[in-house]
N, C-alpha and C positions, 0 to 999 in steps of 0.2 A: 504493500500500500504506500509505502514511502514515493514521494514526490509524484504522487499520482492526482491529476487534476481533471476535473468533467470539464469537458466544452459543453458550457451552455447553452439554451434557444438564445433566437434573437429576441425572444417576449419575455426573458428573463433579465432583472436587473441585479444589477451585485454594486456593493459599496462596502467599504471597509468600518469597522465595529468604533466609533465616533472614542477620542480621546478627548474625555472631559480635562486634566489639565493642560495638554497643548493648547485647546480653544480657549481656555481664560489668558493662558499666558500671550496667543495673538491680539486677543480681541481687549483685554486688561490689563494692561502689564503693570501697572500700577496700584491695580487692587488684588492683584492675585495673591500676594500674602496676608492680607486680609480675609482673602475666602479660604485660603489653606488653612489660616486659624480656625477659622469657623469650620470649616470641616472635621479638623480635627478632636473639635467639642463638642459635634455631635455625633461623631464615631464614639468617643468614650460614653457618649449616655446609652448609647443604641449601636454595641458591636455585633458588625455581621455575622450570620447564621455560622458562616463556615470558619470563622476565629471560634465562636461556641464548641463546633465540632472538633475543632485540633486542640483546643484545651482540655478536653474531656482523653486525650490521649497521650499513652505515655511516650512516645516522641516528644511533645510538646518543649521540654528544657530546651534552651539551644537553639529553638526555633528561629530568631530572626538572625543568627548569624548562619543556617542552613538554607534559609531565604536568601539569604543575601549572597553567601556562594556559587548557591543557582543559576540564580539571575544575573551572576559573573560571565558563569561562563554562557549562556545564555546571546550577551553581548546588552542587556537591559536589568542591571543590577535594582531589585526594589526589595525595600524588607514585607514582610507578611502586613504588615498594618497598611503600609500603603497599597498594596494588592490588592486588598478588599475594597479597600476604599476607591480606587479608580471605576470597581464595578460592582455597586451595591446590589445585592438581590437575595433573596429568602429561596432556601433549600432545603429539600427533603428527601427523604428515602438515601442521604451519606452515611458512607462507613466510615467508623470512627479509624484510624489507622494505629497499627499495634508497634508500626517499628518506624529508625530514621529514614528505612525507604521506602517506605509505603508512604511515610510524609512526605518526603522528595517528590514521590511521580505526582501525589495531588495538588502540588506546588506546583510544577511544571504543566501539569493540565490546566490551574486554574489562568495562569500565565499564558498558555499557548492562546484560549479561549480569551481572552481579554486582551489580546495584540495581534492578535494575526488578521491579516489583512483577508478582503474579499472572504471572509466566513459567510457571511451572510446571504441569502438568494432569496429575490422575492419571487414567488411563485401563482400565488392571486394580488392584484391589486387592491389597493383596498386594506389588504390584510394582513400577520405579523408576520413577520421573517421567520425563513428554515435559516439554520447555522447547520454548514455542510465541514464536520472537520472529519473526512474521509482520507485525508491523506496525513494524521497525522497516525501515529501507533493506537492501536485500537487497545491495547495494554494500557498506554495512558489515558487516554478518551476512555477505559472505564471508571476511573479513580474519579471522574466526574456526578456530580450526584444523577440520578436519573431524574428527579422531577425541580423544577425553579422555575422563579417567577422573574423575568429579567424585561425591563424596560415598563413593565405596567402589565406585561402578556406571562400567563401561565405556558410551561414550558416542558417536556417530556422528553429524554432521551429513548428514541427507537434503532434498532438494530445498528446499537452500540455506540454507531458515529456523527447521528443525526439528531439534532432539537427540532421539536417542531409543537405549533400548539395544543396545550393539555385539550382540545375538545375535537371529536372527531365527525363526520359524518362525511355522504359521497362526494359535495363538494371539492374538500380538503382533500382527500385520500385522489380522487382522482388525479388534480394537478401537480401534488407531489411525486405519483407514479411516472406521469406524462413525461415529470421533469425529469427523473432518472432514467428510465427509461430501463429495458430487461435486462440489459448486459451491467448497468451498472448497480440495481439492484442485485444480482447477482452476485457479485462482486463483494458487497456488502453486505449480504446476510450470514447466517450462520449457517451453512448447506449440512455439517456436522449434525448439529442440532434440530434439523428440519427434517432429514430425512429418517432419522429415530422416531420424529414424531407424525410423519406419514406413514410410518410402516405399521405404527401403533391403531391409525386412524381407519386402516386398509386393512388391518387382521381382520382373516377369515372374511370378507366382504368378497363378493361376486356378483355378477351382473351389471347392470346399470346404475352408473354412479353420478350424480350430480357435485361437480365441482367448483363451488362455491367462493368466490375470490380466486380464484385458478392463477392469476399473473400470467408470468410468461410458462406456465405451464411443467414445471417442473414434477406434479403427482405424476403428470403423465412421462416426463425422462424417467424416475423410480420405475413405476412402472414397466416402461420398454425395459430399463436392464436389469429387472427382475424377471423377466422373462411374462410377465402373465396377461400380454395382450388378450389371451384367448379367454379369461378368467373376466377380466376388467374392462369396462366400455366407458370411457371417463365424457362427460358433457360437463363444459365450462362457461362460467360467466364471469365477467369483471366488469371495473367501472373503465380502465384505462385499455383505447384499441392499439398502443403501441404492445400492453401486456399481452392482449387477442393475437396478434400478429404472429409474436412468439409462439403461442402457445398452439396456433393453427399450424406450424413449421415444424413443430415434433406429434403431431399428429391428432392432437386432442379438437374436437370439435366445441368450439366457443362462440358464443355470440357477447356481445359489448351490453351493457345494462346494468342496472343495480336493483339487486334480488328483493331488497326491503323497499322497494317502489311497486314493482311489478308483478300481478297477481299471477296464479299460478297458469293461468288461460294465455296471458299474456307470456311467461316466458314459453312455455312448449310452443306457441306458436313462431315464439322468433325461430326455435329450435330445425322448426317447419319450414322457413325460410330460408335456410341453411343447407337446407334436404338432409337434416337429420328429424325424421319424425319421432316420437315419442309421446306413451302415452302418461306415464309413468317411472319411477324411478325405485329401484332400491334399497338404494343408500344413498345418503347427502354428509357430502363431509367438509368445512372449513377446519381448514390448516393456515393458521395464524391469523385468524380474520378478526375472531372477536374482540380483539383488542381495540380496534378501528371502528366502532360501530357503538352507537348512543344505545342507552336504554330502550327509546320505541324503534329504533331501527333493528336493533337483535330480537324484540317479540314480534315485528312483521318479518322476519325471515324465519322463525320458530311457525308461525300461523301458515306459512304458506310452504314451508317444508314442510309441512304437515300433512296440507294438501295432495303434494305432489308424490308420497311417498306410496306404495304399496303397501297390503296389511303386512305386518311383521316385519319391514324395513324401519331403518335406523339414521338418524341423525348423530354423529360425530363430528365434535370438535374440542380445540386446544385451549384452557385458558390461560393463559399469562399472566396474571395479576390474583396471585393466590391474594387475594386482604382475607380478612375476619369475616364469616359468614358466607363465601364465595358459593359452596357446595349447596346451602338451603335457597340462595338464588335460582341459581339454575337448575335445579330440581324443582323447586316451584312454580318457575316459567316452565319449564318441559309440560308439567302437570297440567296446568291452566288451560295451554293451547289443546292438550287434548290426549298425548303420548300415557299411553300405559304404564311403560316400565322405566325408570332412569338410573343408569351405573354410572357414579362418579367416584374418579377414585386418581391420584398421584403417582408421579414415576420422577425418579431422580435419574436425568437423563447426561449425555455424555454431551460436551459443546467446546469449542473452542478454542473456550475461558475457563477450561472447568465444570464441574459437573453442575447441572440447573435442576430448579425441581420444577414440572410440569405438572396442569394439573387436565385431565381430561371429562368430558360429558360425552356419553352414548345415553340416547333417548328411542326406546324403540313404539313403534303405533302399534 
């Protein structure tokens, strides 16, 4: 990944991450020590979230002469107080770090993240910035916390190297796909960790399978080099037609749409258009979808998998965000819409970065 950079659309803009002291010191040169005091008085009433986190660890001693070495050789020497303070923002879901280089690399991240240029890409107008650091160490870029609030906009780390905002729905999810496009999602995902949890999602399953968020079609690569064409008939839908593309080029039959809009009449007949007829399905599986998808957007894809399934077929999927209570969720959605049976159950699976825990939903009608 190292020095690897995406050419972007031309309908994407990029600017570099705004340096609140350079801009006082052009624009004030004469009050900027006056705002640097002030700064510094409201730092000590209200120190940021990630000073709270490295204090809580035993690294901590030594701290700003470890900062400061860093950012020696770095070529941009700052001690830890000024770090924070160049980029105020509230964090959550950080690990506290147990040693001096575990402190280091989250020094180093918070650092790359707060100076590097062109991070930034807007991808809807209008609306907040993705921060694309795909080309810095995906080792570093994890020492980052997964969830912040930066600039006023709620903020998520997804597949590892990407911020993008805490709230999901088609809109969003489509022009971020558009903007990376197959190869470099690819590129960036966890292929390790995906295809452990496809294989889980595809135990014992046969027939007609409805493939829900498909991308560039990768169930169906697993698939082909598992050998079980003859077993598996995979039909795909997404929101993004650069992921269609893909996924039409290794064989899977896709049509472009979003599943939690369109009723179940409406997608077999895109299917129809396609001149893949179908009247029914027997399994419907999303592989990493639900994470991208609001509250009413996952019970109308629940109501209308439902629909579509045959008696005794099965809905499967992954979810990513074990919180508190996850399991009485989705088993009570299953239930609602109508599904008889629901197995939910965890696996500690192999990735990357180490092993993750997974949590999955089979919902049978």
């Amino acid at each position: 990944m190292a020095g690897y950079s995406l050419e972007s659309p031309k309908t994407v803009l990029r600017q570099p991450i705004p340096n609140i002291d350079s801009f006082y010191y052009r624009v004030f040169p004469y009050l900027f020590t006056a705002y640097a005091a002030w700064r510094d008085i409201v730092f000590l009433i209200a120190p940021p979230p990630i000073i709270l986190a490295l204090k809580n660890s035993p690294a901590y001693e030594g701290l700003e002469t470890l900062a400061c070495g860093l950012f020696k050789l770095t070529g941009y020497p700052l001690s830890i107080i000024e770090l924070t303070k160049r980029f105020p923002s509230q964090i959550y879901g950080y690990s506290i770090p147990q040693t001096p280089k575990e402190t280091e690399e989250i020094l180093l991240a918070w650092w790359t993240l707060m100076n590097r240029k062109e991070a930034w890409a807007l991808t809807i107008p209008n609306q907040p910035q993705i921060i694309d650091l795909r080309d810095i160490s995906p080792l570093i870029v994890a020492r980052l916390p997964k969830k912040m609030i930066l600039g006023g906009y709620p903020m998520i780390r997804i597949m590892d190297s990407v911020y993008v905002p805490d709230y999901y729905g088609a809109d969003w999810s489509e022009a971020l796909f558009e903007f990376l496009g197959p190869e470099n999602y690819e590129r960036m995902a966890d292929l390790l960790l995906k295809e452990k949890i496809d294989e889980i999602l595809l135990d014992k399953a046969k027939g007609n399978i409805f493939d829900i968020g498909c991308g560039s079609g990768l169930l169906q690569h697993w698939v082909n080099s598992w050998g079980k064409q003859r077993e598996i008939s995979l039909f795909g839908i997404d929101l993004s037609a650069k992921m269609i593309k893909k996924a039409q080029e290794r064989g899977e039959p896709a049509i472009v749409g979003n599943a939690a809009s369109l009723s179940s009449k409406e997608i077999l007949a895109e299917f129809e258009k396609i001149g893949q007829p179908i009247n029914f399905f027997d399994h419907a599986v999303m592989s990493y979808v639900d994470n991208w998808l609001t509250p009413e957007e996952r019970k109308s894809i629940f109501r209308t998998v439902f629909q579509l399934l045959d008696c005794g077929g099965s809905l499967r999927l992954n979810v990513y965000s074990l919180e508190p209570g996850w399991q009485d969720h989705y088993r009570n959605l299953a239930l609602e819409v109508g599904f008889k049976k629901v197995l939910i159950f965890e696996k500690t699976l192999p990735s990357r970065d180490g092993n993750r825990r997974v949590g999955f939903v089979f919902a049978y009608k």
